[in-house]
KOLGU-606029 format. One line per 5 residues: number of its first residue (from 1); their letters; for each residue x, z, y of C-alpha. Coordinates in Angstrom, 3 decimals, decimal comma. Layout:
N
NUM> A> X Z Y  ...
//
This chain:
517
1> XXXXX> -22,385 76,362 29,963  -24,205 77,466 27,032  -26,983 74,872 26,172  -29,792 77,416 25,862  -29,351 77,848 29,587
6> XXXXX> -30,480 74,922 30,395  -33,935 75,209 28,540  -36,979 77,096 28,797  -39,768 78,333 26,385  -42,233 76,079 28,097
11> XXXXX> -41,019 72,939 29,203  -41,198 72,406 33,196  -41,315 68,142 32,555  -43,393 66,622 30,335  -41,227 63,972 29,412
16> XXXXX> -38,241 62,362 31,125  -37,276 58,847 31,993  -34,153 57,264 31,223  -33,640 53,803 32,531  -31,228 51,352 33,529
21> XXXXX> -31,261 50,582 37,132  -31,582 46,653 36,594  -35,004 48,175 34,898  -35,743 50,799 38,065  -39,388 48,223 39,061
26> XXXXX> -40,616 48,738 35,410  -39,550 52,136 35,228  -41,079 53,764 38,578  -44,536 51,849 37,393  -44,214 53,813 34,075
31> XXXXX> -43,655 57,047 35,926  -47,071 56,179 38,328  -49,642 55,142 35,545  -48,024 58,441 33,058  -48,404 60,988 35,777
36> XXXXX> -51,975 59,453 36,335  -52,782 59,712 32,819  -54,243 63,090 31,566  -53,919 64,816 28,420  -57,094 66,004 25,986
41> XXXXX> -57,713 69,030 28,436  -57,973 66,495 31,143  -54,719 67,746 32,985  -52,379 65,161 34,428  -49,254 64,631 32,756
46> XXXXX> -47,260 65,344 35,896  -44,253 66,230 36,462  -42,640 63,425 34,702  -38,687 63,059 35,470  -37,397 60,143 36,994
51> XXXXX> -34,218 60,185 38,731  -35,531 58,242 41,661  -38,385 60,362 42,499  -36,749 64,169 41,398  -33,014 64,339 42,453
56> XXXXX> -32,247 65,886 45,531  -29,127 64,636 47,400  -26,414 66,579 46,286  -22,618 66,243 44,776  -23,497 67,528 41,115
61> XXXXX> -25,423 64,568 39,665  -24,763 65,458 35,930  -25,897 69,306 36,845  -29,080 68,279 37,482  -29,629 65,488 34,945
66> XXXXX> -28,805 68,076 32,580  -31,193 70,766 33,627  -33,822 68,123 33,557  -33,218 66,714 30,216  -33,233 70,351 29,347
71> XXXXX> -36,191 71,362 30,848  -38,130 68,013 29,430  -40,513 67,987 26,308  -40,004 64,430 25,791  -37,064 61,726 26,336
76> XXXXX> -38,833 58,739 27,344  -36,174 55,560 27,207  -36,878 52,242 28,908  -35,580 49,678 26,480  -33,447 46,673 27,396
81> XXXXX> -30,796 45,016 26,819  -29,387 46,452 30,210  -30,208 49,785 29,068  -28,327 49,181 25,843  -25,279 47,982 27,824
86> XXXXX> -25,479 51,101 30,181  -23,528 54,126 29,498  -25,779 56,666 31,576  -28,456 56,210 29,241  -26,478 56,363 26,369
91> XXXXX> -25,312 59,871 27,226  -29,119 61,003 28,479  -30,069 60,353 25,150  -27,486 62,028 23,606  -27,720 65,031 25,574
96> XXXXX> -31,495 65,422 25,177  -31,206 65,237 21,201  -28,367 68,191 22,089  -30,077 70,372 24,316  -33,549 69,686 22,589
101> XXXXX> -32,940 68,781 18,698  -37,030 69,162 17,517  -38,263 67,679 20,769  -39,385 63,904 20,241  -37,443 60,656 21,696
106> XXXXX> -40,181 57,441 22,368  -39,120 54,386 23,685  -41,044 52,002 25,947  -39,534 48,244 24,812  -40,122 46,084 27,776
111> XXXXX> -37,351 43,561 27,254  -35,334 41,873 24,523  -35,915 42,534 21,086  -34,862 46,146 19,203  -31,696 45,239 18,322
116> XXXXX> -30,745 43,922 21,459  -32,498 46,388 23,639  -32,468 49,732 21,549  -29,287 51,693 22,872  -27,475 53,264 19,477
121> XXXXX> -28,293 56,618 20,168  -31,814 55,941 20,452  -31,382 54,339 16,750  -28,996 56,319 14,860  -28,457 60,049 14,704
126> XXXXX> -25,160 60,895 14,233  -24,388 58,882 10,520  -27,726 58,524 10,170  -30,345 55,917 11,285  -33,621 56,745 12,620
131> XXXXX> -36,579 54,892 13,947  -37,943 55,773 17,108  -41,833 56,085 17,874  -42,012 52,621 20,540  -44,775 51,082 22,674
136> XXXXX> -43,869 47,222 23,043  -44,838 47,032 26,762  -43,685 42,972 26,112  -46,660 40,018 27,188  -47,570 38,552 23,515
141> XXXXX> -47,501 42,151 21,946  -49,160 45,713 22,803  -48,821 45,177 26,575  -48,762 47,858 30,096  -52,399 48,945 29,097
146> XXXXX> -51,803 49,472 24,951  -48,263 50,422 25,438  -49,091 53,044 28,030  -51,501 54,642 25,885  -49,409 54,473 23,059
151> XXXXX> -47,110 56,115 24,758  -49,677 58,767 26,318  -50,814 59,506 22,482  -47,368 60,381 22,045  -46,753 63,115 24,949
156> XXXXX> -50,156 64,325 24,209  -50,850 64,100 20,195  -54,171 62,473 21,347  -54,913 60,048 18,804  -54,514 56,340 19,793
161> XXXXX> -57,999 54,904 19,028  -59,438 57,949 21,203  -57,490 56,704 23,993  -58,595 53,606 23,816  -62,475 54,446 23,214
166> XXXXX> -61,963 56,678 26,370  -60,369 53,714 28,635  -63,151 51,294 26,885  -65,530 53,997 28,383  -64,273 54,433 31,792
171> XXXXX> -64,632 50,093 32,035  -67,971 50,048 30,994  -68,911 52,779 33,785  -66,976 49,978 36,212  -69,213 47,575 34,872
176> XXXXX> -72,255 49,425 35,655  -71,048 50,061 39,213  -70,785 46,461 39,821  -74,015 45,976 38,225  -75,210 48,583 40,735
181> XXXXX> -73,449 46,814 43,462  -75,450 43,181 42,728  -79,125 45,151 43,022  -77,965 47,013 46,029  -76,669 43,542 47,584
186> XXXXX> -80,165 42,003 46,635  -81,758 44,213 48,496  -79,764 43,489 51,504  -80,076 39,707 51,204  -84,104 40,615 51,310
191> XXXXX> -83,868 42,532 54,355  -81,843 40,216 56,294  -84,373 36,941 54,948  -87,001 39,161 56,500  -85,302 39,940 59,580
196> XXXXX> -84,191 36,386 59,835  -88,104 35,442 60,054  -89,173 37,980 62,734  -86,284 37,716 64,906  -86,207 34,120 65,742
201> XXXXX> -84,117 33,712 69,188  -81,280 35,024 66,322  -82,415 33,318 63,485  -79,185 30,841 63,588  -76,691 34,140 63,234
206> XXXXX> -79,147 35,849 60,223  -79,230 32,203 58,489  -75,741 32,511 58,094  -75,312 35,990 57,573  -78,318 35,690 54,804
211> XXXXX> -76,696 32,428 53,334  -72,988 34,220 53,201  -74,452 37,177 51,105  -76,567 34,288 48,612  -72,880 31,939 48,532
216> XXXXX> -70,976 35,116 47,314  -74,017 36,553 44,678  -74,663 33,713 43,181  -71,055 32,125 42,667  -68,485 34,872 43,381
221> XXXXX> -70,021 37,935 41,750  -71,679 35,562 39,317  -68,236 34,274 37,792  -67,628 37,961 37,456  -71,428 39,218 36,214
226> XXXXX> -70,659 36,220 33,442  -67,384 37,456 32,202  -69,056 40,904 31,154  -72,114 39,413 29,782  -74,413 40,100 32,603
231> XXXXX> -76,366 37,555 34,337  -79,573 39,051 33,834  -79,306 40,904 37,277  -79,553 38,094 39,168  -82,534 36,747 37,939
236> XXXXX> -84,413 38,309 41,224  -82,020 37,135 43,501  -82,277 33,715 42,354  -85,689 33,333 42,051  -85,723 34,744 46,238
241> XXXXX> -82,645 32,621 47,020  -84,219 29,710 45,575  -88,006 29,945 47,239  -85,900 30,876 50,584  -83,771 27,006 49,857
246> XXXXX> -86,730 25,540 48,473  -88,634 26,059 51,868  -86,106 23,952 54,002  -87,793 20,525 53,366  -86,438 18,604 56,399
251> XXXXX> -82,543 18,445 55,216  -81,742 16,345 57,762  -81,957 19,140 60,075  -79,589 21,577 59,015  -76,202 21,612 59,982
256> XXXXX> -73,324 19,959 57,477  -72,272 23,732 56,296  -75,592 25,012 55,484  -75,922 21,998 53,715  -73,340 22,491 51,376
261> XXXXX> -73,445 26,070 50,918  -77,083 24,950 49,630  -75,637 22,653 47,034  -73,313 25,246 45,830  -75,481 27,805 46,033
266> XXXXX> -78,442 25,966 43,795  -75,934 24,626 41,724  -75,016 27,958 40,210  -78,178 28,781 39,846  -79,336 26,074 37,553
271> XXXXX> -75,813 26,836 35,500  -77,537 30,530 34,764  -80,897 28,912 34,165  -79,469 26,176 31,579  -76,966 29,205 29,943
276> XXXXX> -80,079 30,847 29,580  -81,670 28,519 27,623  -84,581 27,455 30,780  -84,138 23,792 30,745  -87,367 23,270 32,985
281> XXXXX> -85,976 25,665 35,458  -82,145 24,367 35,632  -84,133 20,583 35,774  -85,871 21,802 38,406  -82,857 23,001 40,418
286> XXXXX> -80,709 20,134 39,808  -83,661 18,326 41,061  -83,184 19,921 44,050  -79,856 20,070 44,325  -79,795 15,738 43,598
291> XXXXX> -82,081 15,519 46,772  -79,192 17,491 49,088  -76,446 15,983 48,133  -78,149 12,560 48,236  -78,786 13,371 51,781
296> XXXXX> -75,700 14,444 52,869  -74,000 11,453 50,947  -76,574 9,275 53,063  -75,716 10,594 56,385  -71,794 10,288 55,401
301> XXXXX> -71,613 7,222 52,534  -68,022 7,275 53,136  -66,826 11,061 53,215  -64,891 11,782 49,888  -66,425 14,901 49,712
306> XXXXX> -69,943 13,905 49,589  -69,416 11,223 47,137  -67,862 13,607 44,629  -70,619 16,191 45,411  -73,140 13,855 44,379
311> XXXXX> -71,399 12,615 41,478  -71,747 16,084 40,239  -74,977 16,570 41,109  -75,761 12,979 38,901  -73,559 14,491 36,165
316> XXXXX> -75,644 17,788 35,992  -79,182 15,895 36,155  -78,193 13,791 33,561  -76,806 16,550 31,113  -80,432 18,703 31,142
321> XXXXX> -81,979 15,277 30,587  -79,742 14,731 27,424  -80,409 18,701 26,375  -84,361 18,084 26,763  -84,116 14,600 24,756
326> XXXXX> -84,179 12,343 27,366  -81,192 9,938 26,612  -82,976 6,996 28,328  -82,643 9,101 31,885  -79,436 10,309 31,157
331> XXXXX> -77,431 7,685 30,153  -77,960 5,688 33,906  -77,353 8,557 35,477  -73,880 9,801 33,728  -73,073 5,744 34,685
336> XXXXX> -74,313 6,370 38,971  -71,755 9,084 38,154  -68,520 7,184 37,145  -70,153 4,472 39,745  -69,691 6,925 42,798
341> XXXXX> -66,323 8,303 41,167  -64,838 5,067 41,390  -65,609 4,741 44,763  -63,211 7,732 45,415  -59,754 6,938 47,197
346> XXXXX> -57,208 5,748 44,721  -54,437 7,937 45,987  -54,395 11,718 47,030  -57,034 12,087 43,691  -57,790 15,907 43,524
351> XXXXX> -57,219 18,051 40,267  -61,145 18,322 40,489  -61,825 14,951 40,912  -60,235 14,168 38,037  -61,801 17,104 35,679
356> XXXXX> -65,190 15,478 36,603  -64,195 12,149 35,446  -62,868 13,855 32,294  -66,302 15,297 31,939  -68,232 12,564 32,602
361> XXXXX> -66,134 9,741 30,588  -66,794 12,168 27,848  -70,387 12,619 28,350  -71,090 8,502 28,492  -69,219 9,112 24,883
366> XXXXX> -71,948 11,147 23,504  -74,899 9,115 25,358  -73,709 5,674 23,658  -73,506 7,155 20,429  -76,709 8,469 20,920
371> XXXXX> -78,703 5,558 22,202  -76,608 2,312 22,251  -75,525 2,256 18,443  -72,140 1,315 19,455  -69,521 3,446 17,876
376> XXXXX> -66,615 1,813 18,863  -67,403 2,252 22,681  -68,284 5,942 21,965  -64,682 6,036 20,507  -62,909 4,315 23,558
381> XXXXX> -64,666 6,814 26,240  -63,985 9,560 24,400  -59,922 9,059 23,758  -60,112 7,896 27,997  -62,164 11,218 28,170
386> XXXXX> -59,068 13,449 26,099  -56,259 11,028 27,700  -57,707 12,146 30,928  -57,897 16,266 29,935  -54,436 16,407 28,401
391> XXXXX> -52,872 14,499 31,990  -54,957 16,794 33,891  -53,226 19,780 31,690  -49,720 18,635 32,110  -49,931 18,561 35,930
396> XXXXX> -51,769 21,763 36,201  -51,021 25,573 36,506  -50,753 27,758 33,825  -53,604 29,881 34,932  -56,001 26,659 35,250
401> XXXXX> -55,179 25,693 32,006  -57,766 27,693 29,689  -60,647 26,098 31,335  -59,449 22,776 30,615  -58,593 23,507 27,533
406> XXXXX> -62,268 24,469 27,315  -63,015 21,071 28,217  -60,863 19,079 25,652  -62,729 20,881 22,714  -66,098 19,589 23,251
411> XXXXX> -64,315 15,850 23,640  -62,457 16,460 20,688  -66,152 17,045 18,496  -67,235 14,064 20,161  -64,275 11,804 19,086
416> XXXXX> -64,982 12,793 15,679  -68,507 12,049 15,713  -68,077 8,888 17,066  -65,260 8,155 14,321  -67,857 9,408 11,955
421> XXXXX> -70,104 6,601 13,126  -67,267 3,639 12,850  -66,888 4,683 9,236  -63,431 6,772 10,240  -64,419 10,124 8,041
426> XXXXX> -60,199 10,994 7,678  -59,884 10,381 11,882  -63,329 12,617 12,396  -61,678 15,398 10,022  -58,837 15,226 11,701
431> XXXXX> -60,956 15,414 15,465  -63,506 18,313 14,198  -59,447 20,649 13,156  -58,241 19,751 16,593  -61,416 21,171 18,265
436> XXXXX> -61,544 23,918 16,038  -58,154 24,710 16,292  -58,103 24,114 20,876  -60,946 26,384 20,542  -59,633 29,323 18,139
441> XXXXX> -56,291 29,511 20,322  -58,730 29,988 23,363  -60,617 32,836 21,858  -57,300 34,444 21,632  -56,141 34,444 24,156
446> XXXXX> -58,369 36,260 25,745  -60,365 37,818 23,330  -62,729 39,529 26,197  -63,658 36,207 27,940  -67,136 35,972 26,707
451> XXXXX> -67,278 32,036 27,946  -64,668 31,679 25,231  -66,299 33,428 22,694  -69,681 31,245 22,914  -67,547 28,402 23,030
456> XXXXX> -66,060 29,229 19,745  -69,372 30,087 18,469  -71,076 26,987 19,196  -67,506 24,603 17,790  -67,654 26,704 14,543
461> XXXXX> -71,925 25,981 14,226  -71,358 22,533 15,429  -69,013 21,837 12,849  -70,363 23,944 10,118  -73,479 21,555 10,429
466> XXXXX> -71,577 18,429 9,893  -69,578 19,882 6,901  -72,431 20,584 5,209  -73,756 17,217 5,836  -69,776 15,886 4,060
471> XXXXX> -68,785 14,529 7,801  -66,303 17,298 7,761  -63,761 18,435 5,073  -63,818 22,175 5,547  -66,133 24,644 3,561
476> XXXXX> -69,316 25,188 5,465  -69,988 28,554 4,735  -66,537 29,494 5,899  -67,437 28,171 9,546  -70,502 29,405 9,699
481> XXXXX> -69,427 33,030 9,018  -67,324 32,554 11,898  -70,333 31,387 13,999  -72,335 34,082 12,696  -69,571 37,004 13,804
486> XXXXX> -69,431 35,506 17,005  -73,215 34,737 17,386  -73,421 38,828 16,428  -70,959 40,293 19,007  -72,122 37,598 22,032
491> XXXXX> -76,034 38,795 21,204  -74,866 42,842 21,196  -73,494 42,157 24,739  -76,525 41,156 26,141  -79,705 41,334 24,120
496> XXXXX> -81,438 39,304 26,925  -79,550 35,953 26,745  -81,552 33,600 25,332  -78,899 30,953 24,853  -76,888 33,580 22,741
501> XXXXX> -80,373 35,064 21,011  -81,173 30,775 20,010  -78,151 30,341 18,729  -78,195 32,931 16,853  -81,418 32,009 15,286
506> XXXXX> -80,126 28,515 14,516  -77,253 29,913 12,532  -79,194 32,572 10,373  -81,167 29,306 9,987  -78,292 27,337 8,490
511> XXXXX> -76,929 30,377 6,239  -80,683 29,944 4,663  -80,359 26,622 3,887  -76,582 26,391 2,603  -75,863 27,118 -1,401
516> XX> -74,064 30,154 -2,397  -70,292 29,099 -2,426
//
């Protein structure tokens, strides 16, 4: 057969797929997501070849791989090492670059490094070597999403940063449509809360209805609201939620679930209140949420449950008390805390049990530096506090590890003040690098996570302050630039959060004051 038979003026595939089988999961999931892509025109790139999905039963395999590869624009390999050891996709390539000598060859790496995974015909050209245009769909490098559009860029000549401006843009309309979703859901909540009042033989089955909708706004979609930046929609829902839970005055009377969903739920709320910088209004929530789990704990001293609720609840009251100032309030209350922890059974401890421990060993670290004058006992809670963090790390999940990680960084500033105090300046340096360095690898790992971001931003300030004071032995202005760039991009997100917008002031503030290095 003459190879111009096999190949048209206008290619009928856009690209084919050569694969090893031991590769066929990875390989059908590239042919889904590139047939959903489109090209500049906004056409789908469809049909894309893949043996799987285009060969029809038949006795001439080769026939019809070869018509294919002919009738392709682009050779598309899956790289592996099992595609390097297989033969079939060492003679696809070579009959593409046959039949189709200008048409380009990309490869998708999603296993193995190049050498290992690159078949030779995908590497050399007869004599000569050549280096193929790859996406490096490994975890650690581009990844599906970059990879994919790296490889889209290639069947379409779109460029790259286009592709990803457009994606960018099609999240940010998601975004909105959650944001949409929240207001629509307030208004729901408000109806039922109305209906709840004026239909009182079913009052019971709206309370529950109403308080299901509050539960999942105010913790649920909040988690989610937070991670793009935007907690500012719930502001009316909270303020409603709250006057609805702030009504119920007789605690005794509600049943054991509504009284927990009420903790949780006015819990949260204070969180958003405190994150945005309203320390009256998260005091005044905590307040309230002290009094129900104080009641509950009353009505159930023994119940495991109840005693760690209100050891939170003790741990919360006492941390807007130590923002606002207040160390003689706090520091009893982070102590009723480790009080009512102890009291918790010795054996079947809960990974969340012992986070809260972690949090508030660390916190009575801070307070005795702060009012007591004791360094050396600020030291001691604070190594229990990172002894604790790092156990807690070890037994845990790999996907629960980032937030304690989030933890250890804050005990790790702490340490070093408290060496600081005791006259340890080397054991504080070394402290104030393991903080900054916990939180850097955080940031980076998830570069989006905007809780990770202000965490980084408030380390670098934190520590930037105490260098310039020569507590720490790292150039000031060098941390603060980093606080700066992340006090910048956290205050772009959302204009409106007055933690971020404070922050920010407090670090223009500092660049003021420091000399020109």
């Amino acid at each position: 057969m003459d190879d111009d038979s096999t190949r048209e003026t206008v290619p009928h595939y856009r690209a084919f797929i050569s694969y090893s089988h031991a590769d066929s999961r990875l390989a059908g999931r590239l042919h889904k997501d590139l047939e959903s892509s489109r090209d500049a025109d906004g056409a789908r790139l469809a049909p894309i070849f893949i043996d799987r999905a285009e060969l029809a039963a038949g006795p001439d395999l080769s026939a019809q791989v070869r018509a294919a590869l002919g009738q392709s624009a682009t050779l598309i390999v899956v790289a592996s090492p099992a595609a390097r050891a297989s033969r079939w996709v060492g003679q696809e390539i070579a009959l593409f670059r046959q039949l189709n000598p200008d048409r380009p060859v990309l490869a998708a790496l999603v296993d193995g490094d190049p050498d290992a995974a690159f078949p030779d015909g995908l590497v050399r050209l007869g004599d000569t070597p050549v280096e193929p245009l790859a996406a490096d769909f490994r975890k650690g490098r581009d990844g599906w999403r970059l990879g994919l559009l790296k490889l889209v860029a290639g069947l379409t000549g779109q460029p790259l940063d286009r592709l990803v401006q457009r994606e960018a843009q099609a999240r940010q309309r998601r975004v909105m449509a959650v944001t949409a979703g929240a207001v629509l859901l307030s208004l729901v909540l408000a109806a039922l809360l109305v209906a709840a009042i004026r239909a009182r033989n079913e009052a019971e089955r709206q309370r529950a209805e109403a308080e299901g909708l509050v539960e999942f706004m105010l913790t649920d979609l909040r988690d989610r609201l937070k991670g793009v930046g935007r907690l500012d929609v719930m502001d009316a829902v909270n303020r409603r939620a709250f006057a609805y839970y702030g009504d119920q005055h007789d605690l005794a009377a509600l049943p054991p679930d509504s009284l927990l969903r009420r903790a949780r739920v006015i819990g949260a709320m204070g969180e958003d209140d405190e994150n945005r910088g309203m320390p009256a209004q998260a005091r005044a929530k905590y307040l309230e949420l002290h009094r129900v789990t104080g009641t509950m704990l009353a009505s159930d001293p023994d119940n495991p449950e109840l005693i760690f609720a209100h050891a939170q609840s003790e741990n919360r009251l006492a941390l807007i008390e130590n923002s606002t100032g207040d160390n003689a309030a706090a520091r009893p209350r982070f102590k009723s805390a480790l009080a009512l922890l102890d009291r918790l059974p010795a054996t079947g401890v809960r990974p969340e049990w012992r986070r809260l421990r972690s949090y508030v060993v660390g916190n009575l670290c801070a307070i005795e530096l702060q009012v007591s004058g004791k360094p050396q006992q600020a030291v001691a809670y604070c190594r229990s506090a990172i002894a604790l963090g790092e156990s807690l790390m070890a037994d845990s999940k790999p996907e629960s590890r980032p937030a304690l990680q989030y933890d250890l960084v804050f005990h790790f500033i702490w340490l070093g003040d408290a060496q600081a105090a005791s006259g340890d300046k080397a054991g504080a340096s070394q402290s104030y690098r393991k903080s900054l360095a916990l939180s850097d690898a955080l940031q980076q790992s998830d570069p989006a996570n905007l809780q990770w971001r202000e965490q980084r931003m408030e380390v670098a300030f934190q520590l930037a302050r105490r260098a310039a004071r020569g507590q720490f032995d790292q150039p000031a202005r060098e941390l603060l630039d980093v606080a700066d760039r992340e006090s910048a991009f956290l205050v772009q997100q959302d204009p409106a959060n007055q933690f971020w917008r404070s922050n920010r002031i407090r670090i223009l503030t500092l660049g003021k004051e420091l000399p020109n290095e």
